[in-house]
Structures are given as structure tokens and as C-alpha cells.
N, CA, C and O atoms as a Tripos MOL2 file, in Angstrom:
@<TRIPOS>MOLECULE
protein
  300   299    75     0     0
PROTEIN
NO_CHARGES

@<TRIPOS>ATOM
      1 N         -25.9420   52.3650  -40.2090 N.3       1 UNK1
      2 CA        -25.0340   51.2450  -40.0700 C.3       1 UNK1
      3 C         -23.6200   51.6820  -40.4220 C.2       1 UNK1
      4 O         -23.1950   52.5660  -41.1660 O.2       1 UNK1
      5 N         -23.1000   50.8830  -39.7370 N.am      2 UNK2
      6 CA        -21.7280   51.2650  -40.1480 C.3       2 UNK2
      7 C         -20.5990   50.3340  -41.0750 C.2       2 UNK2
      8 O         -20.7240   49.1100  -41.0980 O.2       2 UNK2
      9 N         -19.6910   50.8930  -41.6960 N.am      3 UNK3
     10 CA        -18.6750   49.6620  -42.6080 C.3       3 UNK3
     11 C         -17.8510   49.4460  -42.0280 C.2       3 UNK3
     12 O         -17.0230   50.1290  -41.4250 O.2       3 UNK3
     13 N         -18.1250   47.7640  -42.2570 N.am      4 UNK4
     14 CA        -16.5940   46.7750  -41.6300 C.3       4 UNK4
     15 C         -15.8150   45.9960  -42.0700 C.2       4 UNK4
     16 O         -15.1840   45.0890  -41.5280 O.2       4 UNK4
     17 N         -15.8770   46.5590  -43.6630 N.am      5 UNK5
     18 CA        -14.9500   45.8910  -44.3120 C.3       5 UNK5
     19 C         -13.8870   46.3460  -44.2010 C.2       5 UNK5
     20 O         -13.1220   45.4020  -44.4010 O.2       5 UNK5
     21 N         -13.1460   47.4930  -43.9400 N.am      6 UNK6
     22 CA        -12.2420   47.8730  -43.6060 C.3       6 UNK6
     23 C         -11.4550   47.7000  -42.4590 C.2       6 UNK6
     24 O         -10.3710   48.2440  -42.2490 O.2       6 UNK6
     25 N         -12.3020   46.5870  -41.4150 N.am      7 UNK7
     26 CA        -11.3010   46.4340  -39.9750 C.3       7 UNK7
     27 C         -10.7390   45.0290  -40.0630 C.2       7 UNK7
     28 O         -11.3160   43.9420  -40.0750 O.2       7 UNK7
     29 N          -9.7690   45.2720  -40.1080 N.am      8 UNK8
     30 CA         -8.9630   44.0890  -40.3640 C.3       8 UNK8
     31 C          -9.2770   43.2040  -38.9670 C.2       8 UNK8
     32 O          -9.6570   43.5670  -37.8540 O.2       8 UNK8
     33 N          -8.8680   41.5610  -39.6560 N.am      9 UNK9
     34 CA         -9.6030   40.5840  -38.8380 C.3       9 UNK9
     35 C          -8.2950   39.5610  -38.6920 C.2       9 UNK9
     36 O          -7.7250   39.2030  -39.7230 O.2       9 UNK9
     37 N          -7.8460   39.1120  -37.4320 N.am     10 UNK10
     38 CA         -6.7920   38.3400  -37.7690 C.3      10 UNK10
     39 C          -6.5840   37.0190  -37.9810 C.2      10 UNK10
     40 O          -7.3530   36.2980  -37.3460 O.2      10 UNK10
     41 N          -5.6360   36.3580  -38.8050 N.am     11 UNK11
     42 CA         -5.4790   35.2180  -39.2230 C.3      11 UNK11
     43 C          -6.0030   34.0100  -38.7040 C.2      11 UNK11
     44 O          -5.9240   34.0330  -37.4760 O.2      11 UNK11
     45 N          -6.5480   32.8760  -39.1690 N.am     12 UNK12
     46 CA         -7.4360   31.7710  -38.3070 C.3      12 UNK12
     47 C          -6.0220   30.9920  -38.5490 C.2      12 UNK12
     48 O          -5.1500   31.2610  -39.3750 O.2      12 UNK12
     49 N          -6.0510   30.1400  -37.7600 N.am     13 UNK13
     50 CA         -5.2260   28.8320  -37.3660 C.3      13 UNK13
     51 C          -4.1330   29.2780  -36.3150 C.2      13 UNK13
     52 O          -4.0790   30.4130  -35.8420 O.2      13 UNK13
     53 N          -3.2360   28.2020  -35.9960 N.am     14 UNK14
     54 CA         -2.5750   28.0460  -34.8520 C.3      14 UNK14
     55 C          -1.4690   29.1820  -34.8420 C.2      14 UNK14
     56 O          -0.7970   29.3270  -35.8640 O.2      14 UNK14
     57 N          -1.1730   30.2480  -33.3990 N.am     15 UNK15
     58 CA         -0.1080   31.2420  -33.2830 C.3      15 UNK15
     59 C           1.1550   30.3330  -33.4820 C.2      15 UNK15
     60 O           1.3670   29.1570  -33.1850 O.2      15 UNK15
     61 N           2.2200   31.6760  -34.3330 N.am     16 UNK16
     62 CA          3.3830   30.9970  -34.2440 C.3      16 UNK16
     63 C           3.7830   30.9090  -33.4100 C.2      16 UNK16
     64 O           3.0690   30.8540  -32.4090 O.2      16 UNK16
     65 N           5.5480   30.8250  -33.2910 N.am     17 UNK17
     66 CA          6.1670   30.0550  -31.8770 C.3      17 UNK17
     67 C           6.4770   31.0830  -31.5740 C.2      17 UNK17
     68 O           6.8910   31.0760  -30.4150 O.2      17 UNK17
     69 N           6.5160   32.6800  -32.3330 N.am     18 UNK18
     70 CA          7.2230   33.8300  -31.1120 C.3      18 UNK18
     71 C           5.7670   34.1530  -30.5810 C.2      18 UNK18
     72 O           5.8770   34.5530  -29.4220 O.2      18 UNK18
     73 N           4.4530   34.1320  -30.9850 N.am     19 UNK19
     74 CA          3.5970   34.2980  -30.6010 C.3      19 UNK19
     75 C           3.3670   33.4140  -29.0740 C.2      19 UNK19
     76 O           3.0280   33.8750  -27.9840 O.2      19 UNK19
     77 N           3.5710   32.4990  -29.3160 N.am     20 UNK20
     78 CA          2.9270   31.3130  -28.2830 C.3      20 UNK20
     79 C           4.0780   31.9140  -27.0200 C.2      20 UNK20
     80 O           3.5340   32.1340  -25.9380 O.2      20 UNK20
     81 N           5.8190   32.2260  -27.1000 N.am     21 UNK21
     82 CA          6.8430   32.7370  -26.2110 C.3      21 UNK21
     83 C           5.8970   33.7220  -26.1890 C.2      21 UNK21
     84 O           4.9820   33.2570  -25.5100 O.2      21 UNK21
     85 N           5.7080   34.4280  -26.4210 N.am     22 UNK22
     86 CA          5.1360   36.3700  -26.4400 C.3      22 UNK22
     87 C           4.1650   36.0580  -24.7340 C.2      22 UNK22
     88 O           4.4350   36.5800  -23.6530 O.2      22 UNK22
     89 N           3.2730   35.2670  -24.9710 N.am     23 UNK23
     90 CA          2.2620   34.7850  -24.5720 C.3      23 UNK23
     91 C           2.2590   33.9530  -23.3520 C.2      23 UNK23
     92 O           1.5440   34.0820  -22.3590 O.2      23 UNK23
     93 N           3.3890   32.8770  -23.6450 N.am     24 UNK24
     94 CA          3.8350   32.7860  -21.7610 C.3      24 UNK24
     95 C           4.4800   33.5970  -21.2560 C.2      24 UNK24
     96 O           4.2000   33.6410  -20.0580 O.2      24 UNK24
     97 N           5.2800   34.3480  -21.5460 N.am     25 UNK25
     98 CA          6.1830   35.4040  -21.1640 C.3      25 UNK25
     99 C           5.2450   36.2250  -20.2560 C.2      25 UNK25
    100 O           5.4830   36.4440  -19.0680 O.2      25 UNK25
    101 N           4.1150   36.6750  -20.9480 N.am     26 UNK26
    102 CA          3.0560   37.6840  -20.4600 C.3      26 UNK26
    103 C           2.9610   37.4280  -19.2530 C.2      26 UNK26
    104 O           3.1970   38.1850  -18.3120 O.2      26 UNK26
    105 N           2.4610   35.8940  -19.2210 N.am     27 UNK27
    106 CA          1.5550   34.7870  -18.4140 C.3      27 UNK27
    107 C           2.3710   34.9050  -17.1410 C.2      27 UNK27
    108 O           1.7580   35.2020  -16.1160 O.2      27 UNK27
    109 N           3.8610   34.6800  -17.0780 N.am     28 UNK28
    110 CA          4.7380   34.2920  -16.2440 C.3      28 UNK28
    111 C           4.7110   35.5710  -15.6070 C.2      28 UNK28
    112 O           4.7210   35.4530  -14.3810 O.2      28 UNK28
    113 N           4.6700   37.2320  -16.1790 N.am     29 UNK29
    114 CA          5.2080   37.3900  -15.2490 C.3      29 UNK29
    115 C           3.7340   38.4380  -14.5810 C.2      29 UNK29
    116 O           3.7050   39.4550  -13.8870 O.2      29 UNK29
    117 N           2.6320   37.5620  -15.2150 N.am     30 UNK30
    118 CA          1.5240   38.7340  -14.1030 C.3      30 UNK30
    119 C           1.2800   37.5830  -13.7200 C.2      30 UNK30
    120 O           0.0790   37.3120  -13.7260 O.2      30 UNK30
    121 N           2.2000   36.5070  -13.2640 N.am     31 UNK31
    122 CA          1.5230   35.7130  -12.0960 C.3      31 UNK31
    123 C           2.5510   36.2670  -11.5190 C.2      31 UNK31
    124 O           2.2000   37.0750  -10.6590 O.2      31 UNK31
    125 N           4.0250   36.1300  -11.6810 N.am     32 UNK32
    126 CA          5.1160   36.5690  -10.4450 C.3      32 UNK32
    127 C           4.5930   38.0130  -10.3310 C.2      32 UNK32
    128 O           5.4580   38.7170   -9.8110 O.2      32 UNK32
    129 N           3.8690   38.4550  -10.5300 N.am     33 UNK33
    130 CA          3.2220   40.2690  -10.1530 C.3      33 UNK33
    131 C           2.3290   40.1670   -9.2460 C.2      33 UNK33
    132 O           2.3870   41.0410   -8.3820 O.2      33 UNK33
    133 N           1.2460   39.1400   -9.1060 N.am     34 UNK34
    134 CA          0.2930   38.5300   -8.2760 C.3      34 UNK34
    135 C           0.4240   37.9870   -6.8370 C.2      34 UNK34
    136 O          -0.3010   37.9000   -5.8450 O.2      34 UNK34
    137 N           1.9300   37.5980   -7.2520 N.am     35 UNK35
    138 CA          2.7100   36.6820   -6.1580 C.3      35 UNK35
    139 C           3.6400   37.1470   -5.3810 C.2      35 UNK35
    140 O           3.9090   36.6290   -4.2970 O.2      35 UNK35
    141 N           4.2170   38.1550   -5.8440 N.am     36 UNK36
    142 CA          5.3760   38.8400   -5.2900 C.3      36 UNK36
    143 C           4.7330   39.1230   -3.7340 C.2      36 UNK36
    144 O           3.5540   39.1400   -3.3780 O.2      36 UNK36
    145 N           6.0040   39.3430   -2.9390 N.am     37 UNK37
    146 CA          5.8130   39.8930   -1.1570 C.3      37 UNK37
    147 C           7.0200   40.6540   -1.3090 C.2      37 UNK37
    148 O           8.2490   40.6020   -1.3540 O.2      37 UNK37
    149 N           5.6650   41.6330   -1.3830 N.am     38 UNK38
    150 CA          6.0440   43.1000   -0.8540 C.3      38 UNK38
    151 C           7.0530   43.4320    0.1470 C.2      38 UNK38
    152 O           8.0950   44.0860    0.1050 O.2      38 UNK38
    153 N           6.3140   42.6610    1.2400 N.am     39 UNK39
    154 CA          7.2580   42.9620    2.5970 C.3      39 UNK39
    155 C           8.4730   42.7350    2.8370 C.2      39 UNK39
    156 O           9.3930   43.3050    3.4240 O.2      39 UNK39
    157 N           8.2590   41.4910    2.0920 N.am     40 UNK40
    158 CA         10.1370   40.6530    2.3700 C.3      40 UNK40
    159 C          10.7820   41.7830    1.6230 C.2      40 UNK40
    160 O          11.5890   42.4560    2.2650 O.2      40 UNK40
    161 N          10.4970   42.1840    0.0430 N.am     41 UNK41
    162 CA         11.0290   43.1010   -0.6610 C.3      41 UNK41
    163 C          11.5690   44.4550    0.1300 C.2      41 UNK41
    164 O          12.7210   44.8540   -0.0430 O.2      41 UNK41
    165 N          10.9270   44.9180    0.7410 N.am     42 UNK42
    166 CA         10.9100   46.2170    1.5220 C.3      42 UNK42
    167 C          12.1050   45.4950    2.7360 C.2      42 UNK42
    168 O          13.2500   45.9390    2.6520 O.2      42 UNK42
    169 N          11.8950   44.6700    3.5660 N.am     43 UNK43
    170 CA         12.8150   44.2980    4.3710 C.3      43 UNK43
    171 C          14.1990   43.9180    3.6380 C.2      43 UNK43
    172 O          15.2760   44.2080    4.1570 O.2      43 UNK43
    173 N          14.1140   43.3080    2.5060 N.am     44 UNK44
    174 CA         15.7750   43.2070    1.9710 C.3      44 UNK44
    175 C          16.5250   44.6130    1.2170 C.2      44 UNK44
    176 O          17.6950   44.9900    1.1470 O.2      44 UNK44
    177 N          15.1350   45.2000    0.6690 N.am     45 UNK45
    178 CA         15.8520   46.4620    0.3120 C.3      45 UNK45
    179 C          16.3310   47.2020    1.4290 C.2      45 UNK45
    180 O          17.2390   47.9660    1.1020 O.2      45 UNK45
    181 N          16.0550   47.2340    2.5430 N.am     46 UNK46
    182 CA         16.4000   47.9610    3.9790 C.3      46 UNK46
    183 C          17.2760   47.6450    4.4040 C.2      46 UNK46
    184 O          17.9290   48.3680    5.1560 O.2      46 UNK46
    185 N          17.7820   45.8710    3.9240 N.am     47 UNK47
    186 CA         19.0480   45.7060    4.9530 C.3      47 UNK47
    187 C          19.7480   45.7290    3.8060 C.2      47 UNK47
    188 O          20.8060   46.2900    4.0890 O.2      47 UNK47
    189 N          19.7500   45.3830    2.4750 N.am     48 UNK48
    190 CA         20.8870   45.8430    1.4650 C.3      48 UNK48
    191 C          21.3500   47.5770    2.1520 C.2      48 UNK48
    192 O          22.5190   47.8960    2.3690 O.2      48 UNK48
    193 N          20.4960   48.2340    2.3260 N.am     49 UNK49
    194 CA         20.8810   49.6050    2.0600 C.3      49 UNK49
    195 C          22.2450   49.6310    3.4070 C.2      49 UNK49
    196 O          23.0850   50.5310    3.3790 O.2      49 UNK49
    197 N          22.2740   48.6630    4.3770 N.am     50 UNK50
    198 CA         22.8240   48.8730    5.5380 C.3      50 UNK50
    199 C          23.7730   48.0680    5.4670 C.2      50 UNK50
    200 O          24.8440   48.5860    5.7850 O.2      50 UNK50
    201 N          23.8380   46.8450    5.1340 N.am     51 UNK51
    202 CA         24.9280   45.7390    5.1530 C.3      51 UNK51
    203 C          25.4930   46.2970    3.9550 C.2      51 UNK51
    204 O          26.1850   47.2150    4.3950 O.2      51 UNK51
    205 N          25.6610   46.2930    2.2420 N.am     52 UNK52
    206 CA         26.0500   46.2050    1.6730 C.3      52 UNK52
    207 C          27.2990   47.3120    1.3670 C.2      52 UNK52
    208 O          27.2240   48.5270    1.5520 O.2      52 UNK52
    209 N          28.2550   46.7010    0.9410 N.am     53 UNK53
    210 CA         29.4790   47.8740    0.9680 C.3      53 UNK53
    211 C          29.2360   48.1560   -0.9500 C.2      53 UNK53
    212 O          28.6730   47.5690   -1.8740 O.2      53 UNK53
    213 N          30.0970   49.4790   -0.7440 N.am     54 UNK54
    214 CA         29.4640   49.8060   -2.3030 C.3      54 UNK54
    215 C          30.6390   48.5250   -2.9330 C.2      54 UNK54
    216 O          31.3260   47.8830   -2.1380 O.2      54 UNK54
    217 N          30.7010   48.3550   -4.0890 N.am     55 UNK55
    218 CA         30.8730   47.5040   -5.1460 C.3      55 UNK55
    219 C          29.8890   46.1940   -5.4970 C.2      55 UNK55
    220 O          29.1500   45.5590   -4.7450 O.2      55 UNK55
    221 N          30.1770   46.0230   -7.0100 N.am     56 UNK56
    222 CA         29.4580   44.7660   -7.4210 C.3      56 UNK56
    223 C          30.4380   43.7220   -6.5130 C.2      56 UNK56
    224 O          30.1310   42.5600   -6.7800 O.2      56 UNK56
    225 N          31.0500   43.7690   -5.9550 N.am     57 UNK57
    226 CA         31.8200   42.2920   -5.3670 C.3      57 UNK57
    227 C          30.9180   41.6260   -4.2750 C.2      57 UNK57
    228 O          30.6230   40.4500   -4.0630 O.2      57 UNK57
    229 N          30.5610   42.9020   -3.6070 N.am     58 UNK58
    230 CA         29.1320   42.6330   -2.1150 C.3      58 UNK58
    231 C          28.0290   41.7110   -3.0370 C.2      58 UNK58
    232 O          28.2190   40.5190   -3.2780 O.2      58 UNK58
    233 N          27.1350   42.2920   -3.3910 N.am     59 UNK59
    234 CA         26.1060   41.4990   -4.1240 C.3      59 UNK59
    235 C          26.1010   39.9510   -4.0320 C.2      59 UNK59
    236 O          25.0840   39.2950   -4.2560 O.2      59 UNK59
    237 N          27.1460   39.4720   -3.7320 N.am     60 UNK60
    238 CA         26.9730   37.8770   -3.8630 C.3      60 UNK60
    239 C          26.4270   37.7140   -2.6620 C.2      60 UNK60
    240 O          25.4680   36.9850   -2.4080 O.2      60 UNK60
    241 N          27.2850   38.6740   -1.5940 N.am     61 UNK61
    242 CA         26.2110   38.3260   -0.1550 C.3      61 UNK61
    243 C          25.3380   38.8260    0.3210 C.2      61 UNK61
    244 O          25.0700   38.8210    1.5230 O.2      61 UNK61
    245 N          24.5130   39.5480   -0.8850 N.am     62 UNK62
    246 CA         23.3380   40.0920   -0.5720 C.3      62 UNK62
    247 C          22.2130   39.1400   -1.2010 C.2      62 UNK62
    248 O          21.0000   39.2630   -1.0380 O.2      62 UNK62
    249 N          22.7300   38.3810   -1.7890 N.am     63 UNK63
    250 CA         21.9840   37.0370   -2.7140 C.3      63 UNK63
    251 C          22.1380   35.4940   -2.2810 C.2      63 UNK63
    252 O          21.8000   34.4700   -2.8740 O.2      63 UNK63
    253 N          22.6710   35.6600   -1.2270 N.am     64 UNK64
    254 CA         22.9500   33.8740   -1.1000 C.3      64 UNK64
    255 C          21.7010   33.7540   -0.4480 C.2      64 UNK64
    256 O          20.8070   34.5800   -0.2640 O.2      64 UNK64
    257 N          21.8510   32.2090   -0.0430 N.am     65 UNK65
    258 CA         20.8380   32.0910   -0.2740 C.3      65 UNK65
    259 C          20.6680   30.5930    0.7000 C.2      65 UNK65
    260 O          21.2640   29.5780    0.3400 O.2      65 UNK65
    261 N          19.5690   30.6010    2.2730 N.am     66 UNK66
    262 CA         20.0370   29.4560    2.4970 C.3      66 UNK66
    263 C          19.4450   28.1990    2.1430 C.2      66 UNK66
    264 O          18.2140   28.2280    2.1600 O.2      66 UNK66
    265 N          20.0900   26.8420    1.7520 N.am     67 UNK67
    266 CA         19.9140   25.8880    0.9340 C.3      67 UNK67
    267 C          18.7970   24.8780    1.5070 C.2      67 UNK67
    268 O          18.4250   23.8860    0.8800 O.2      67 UNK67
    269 N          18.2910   25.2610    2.8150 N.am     68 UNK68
    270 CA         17.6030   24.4630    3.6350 C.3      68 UNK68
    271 C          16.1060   25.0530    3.2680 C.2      68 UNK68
    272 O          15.2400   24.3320    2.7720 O.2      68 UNK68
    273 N          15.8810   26.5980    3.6000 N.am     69 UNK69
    274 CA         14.8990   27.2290    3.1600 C.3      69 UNK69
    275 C          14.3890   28.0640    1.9490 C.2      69 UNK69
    276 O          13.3730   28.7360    1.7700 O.2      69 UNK69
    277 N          15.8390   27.6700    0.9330 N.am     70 UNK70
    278 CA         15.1560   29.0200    0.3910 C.3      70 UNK70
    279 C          15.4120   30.3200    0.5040 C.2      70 UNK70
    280 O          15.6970   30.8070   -0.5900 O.2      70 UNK70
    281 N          15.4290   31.3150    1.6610 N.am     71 UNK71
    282 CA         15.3340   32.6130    1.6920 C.3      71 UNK71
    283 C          16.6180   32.7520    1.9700 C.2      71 UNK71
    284 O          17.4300   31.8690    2.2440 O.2      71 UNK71
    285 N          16.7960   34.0790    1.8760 N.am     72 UNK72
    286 CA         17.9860   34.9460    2.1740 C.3      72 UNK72
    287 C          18.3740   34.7140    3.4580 C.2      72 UNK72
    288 O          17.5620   34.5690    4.3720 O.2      72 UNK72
    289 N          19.9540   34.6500    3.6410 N.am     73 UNK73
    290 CA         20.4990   34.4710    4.9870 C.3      73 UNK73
    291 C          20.7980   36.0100    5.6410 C.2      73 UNK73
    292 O          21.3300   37.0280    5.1990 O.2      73 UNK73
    293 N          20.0130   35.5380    7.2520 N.am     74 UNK74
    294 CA         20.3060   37.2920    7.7340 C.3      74 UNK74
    295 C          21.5770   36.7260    8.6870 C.2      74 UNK74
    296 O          21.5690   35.6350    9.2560 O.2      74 UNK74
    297 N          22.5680   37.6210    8.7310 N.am     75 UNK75
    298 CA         23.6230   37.8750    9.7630 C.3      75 UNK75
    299 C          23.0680   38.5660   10.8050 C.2      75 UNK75
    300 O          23.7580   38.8840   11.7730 O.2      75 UNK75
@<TRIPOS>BOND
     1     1     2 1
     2     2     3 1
     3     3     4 2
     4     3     5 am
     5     5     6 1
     6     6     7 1
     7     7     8 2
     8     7     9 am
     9     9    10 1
    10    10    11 1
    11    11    12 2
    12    11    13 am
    13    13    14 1
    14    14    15 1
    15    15    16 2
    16    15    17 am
    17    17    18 1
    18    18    19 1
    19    19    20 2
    20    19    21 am
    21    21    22 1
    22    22    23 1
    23    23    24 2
    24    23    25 am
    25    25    26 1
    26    26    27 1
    27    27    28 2
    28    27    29 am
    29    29    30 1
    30    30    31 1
    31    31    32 2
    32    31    33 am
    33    33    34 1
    34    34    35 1
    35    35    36 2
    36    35    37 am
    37    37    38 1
    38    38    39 1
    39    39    40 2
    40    39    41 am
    41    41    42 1
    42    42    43 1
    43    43    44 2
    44    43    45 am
    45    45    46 1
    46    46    47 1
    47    47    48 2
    48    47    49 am
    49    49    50 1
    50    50    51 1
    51    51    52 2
    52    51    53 am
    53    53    54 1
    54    54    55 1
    55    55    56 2
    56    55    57 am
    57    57    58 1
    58    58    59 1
    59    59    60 2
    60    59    61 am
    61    61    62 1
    62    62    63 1
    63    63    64 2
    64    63    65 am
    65    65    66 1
    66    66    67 1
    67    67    68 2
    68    67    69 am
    69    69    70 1
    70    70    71 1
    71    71    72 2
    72    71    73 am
    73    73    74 1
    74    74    75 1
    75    75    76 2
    76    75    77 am
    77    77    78 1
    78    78    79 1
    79    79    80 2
    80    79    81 am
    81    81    82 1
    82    82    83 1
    83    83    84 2
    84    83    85 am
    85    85    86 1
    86    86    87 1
    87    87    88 2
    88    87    89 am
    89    89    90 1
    90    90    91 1
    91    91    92 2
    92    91    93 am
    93    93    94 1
    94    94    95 1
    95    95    96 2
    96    95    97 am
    97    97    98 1
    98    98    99 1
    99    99   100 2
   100    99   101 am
   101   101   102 1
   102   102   103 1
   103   103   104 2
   104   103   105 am
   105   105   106 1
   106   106   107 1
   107   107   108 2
   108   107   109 am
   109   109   110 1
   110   110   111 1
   111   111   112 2
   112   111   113 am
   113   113   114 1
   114   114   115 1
   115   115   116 2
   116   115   117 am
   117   117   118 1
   118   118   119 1
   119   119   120 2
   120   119   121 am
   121   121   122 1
   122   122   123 1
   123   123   124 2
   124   123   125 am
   125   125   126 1
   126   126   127 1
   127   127   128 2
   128   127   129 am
   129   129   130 1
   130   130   131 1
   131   131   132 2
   132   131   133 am
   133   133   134 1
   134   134   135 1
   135   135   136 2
   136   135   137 am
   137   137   138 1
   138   138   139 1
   139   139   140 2
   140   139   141 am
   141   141   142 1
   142   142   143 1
   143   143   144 2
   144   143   145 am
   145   145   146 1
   146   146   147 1
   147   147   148 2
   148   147   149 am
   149   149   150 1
   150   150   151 1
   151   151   152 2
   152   151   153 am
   153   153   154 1
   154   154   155 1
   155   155   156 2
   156   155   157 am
   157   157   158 1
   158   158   159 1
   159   159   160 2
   160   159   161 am
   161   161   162 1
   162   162   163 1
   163   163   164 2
   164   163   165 am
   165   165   166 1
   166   166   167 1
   167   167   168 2
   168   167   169 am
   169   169   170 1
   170   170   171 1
   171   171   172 2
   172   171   173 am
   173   173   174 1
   174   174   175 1
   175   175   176 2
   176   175   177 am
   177   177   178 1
   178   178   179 1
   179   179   180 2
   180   179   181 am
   181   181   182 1
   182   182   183 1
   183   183   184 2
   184   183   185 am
   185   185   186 1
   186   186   187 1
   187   187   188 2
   188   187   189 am
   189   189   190 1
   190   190   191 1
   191   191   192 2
   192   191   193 am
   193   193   194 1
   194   194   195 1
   195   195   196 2
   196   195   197 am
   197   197   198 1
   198   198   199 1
   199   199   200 2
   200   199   201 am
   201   201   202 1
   202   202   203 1
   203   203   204 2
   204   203   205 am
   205   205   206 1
   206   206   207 1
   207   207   208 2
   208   207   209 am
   209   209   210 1
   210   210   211 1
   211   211   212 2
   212   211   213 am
   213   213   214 1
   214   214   215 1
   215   215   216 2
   216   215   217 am
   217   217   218 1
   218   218   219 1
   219   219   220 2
   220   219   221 am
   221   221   222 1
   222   222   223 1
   223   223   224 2
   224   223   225 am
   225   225   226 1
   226   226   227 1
   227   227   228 2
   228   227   229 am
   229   229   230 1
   230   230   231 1
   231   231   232 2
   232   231   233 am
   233   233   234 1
   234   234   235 1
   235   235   236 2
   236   235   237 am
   237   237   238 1
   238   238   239 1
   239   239   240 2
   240   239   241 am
   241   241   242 1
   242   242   243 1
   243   243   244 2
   244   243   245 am
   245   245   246 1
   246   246   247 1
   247   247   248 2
   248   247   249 am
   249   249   250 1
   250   250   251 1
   251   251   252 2
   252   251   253 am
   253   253   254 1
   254   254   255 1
   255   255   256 2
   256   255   257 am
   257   257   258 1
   258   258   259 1
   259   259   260 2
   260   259   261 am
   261   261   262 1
   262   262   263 1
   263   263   264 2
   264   263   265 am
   265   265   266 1
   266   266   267 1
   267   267   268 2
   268   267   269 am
   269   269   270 1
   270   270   271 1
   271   271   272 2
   272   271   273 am
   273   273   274 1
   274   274   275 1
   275   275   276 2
   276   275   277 am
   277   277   278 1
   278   278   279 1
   279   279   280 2
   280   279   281 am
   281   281   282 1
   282   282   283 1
   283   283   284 2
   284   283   285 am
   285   285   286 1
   286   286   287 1
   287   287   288 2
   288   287   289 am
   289   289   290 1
   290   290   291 1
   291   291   292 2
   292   291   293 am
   293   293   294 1
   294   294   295 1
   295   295   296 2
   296   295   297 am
   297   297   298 1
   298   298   299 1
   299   299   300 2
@<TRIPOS>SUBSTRUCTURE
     1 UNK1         2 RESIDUE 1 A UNK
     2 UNK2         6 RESIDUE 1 A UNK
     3 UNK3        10 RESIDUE 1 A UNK
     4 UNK4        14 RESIDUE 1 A UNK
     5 UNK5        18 RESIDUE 1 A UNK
     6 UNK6        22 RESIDUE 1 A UNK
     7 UNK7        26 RESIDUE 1 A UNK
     8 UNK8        30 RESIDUE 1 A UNK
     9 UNK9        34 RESIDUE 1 A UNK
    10 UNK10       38 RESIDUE 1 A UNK
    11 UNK11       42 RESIDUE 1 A UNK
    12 UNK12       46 RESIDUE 1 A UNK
    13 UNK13       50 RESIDUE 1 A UNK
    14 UNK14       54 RESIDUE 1 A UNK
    15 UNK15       58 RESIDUE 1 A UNK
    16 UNK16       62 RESIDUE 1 A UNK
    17 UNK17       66 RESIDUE 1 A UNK
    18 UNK18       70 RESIDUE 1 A UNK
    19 UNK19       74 RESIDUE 1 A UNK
    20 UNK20       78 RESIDUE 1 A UNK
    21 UNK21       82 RESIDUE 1 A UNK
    22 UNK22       86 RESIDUE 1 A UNK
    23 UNK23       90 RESIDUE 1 A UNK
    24 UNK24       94 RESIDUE 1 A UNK
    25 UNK25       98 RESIDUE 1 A UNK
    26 UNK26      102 RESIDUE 1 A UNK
    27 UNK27      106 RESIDUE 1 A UNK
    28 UNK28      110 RESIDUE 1 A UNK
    29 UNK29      114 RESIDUE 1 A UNK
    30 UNK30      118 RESIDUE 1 A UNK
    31 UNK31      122 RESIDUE 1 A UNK
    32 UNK32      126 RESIDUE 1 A UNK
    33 UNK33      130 RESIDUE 1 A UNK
    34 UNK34      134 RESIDUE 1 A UNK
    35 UNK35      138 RESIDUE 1 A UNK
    36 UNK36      142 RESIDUE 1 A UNK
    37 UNK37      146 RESIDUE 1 A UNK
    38 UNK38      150 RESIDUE 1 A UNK
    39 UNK39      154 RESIDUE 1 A UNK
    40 UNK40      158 RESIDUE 1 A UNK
    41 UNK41      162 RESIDUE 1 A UNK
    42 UNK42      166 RESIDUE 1 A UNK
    43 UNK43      170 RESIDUE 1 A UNK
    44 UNK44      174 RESIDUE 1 A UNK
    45 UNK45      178 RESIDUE 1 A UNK
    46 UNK46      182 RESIDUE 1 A UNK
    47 UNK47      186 RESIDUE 1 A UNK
    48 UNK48      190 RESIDUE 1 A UNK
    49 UNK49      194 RESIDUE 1 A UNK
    50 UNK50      198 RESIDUE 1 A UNK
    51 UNK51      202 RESIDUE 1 A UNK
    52 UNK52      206 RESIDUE 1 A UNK
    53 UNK53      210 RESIDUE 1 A UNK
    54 UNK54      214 RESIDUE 1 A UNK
    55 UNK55      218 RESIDUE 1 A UNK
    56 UNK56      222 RESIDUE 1 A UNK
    57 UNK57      226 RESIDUE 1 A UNK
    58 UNK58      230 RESIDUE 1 A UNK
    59 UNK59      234 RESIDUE 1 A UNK
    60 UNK60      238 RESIDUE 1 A UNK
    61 UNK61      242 RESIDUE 1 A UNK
    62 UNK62      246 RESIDUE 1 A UNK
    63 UNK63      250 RESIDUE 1 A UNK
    64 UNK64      254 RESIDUE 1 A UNK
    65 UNK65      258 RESIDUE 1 A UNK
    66 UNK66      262 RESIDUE 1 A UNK
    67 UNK67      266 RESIDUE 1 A UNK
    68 UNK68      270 RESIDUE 1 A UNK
    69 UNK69      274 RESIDUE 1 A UNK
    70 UNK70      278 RESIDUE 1 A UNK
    71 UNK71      282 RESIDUE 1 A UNK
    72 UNK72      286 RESIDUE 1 A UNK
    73 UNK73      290 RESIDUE 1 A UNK
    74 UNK74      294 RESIDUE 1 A UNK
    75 UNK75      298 RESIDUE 1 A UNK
């Protein structure tokens, strides 16, 4: 047999509040990991690489966004 007094056992009652954040945090983002599309990803990284002029000033129009659907506006 073996000894188990030595393995620590953790605290009974309710997680604190960075625990409980820790914990949706997790939650949130292996569902957006689950959920993510690939493809669209791969298609906007393709046309960033082509439309976008270098500076942070571009970026806004690589992010808008149209208000009817949702997705990214293609020119």
C-alpha cells in the first residue's frame, strides 16, 4: 500500500472570484477555439497581405466592418 497523507487535497467550499474569472476565461476561449473558421481566417489573412499598405493607419480598413452583416467589407 501506499501513503497518502502526504498528497495534498484541496480546500472544500466555494472558488474565489479570481478562481471563478480563471475559469470562464478558460471556458470562453476553448469555445471561441471550437468555433473559429479557419477559412474566412485564411481568406482575410490573404487579402490583408494584398490590400493593406504598411502602417498602423491601414488597419482600420482592414477591420471595418459591415453593419448589416457582420463580416468584413470586401472592395
Amino acid at each position: 500500500m501506499t501513503d497518502t497523507s502526504a498528497v495534498a487535497t484541496p480546500l472544500s467550499g466555494r472558488p474565489g472570484p479570481w478562481a471563478r474569472l480563471r475559469f470562464r476565461w478558460q471556458a470562453e476561449q476553448e469555445v471561441h477555439e471550437l468555433t473559429r473558421d479557419r477559412e474566412h481566417e485564411r481568406r482575410v489573412l490573404a487579402e490583408a497581405a494584398v490590400r493593406l499598405q504598411p502602417g498602423p493607419w491601414a488597419i482600420g480598413l482592414f477591420l471595418r466592418r459591415d453593419p448589416d452583416t457582420g463580416r468584413g467589407v470586401s472592395r
